[in-house]
C-alpha positions, -999 to 999 in steps of 0.1 A, spaced: -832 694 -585 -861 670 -588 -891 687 -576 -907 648 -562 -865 645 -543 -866 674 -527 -881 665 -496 -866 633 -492 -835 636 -461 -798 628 -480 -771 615 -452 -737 614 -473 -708 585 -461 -672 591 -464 -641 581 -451 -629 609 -455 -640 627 -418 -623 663 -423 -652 696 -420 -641 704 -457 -655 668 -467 -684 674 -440 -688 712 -456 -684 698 -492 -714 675 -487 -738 699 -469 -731 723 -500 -739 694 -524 -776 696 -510 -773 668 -484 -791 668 -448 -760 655 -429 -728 639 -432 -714 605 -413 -681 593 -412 -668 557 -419 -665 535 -404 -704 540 -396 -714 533 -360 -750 521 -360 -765 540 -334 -750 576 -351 -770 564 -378 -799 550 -361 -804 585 -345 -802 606 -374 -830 584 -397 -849 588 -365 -844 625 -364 -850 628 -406 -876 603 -410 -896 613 -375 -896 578 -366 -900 560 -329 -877 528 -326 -894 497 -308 -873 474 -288 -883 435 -286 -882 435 -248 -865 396 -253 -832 394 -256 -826 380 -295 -794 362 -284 -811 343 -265 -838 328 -291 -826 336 -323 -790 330 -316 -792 297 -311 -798 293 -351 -758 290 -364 -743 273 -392 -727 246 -384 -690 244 -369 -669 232 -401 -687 263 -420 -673 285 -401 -636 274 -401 -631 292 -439 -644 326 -426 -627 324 -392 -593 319 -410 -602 350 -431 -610 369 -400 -574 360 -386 -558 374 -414 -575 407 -422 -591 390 -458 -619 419 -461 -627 399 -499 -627 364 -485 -648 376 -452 -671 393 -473 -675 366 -498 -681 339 -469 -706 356 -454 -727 360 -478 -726 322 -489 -732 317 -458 -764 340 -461 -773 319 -491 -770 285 -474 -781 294 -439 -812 318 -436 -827 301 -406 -792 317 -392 -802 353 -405 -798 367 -367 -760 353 -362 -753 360 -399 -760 393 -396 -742 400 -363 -713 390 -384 -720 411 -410 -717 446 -387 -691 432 -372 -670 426 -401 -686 458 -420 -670 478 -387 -644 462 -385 -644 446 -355 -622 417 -365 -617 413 -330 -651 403 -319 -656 385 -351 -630 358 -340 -643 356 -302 -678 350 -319 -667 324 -345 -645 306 -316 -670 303 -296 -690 284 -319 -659 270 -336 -642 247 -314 -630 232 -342 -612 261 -361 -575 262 -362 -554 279 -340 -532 292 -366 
């Protein structure tokens, strides 16, 4: 209803992934709908599609530079336990101290963040073991 909003592209979230919620939120004045969890490169593709923007890809592979920046072994034993048993609050909480404390890390950090943000609790522990020989095998 604001006349300096109504050009701006609206993409409404929900968990809730029926075409009533979908229909709902079109009728509410929004461009699109997404479903949680949110896979990155749905939403990639529609801000490229809303905002008419071109993606650039480094051509060197981050993981090998900017990977090799991680905090060190015995701060990641607190969020790897977390990871092992589903604590969303604790995971949360942990990475963003770790956020706070690390940002020379920001590249790993935030690879943990999407992964823990999609859930992938799996991945998170293979990443966190590998650079956390030192974490319990409980």
């Amino acid at each position: 209803k604001i006349p300096e909003l109504q050009n701006v592209p609206v993409i409404s979230l929900s968990a809730n992934a029926f075409e009533f919620d979908r229909q709902q939120s079109l009728m509410a004045g929004c461009n699109d709908f997404i479903a949680k969890p949110i896979q990155v490169p749905e939403l990639l593709t529609k801000i490229q599609e809303y905002l008419k923007v071109s993606w650039i890809y480094d051509t060197l592979c981050p993981e090998s530079i900017e990977m090799e920046v991680k905090p060190p072994p015995e701060e990641l034993i607190y969020l790897y336990n977390a990871v092992k048993i589903g604590d969303i609050e604790v995971i949360e909480q942990q990475i963003f101290l770790l956020q706070q404390l690390y940002p020379e890390a920001a590249y790993f950090i935030n690879k943990l963040q999407v992964l823990a943000a999609n859930f992938e609790y799996e991945k998170l522990i293979v990443l966190l073991d590998i650079n956390n020989s030192s974490s319990p095998e409980n």
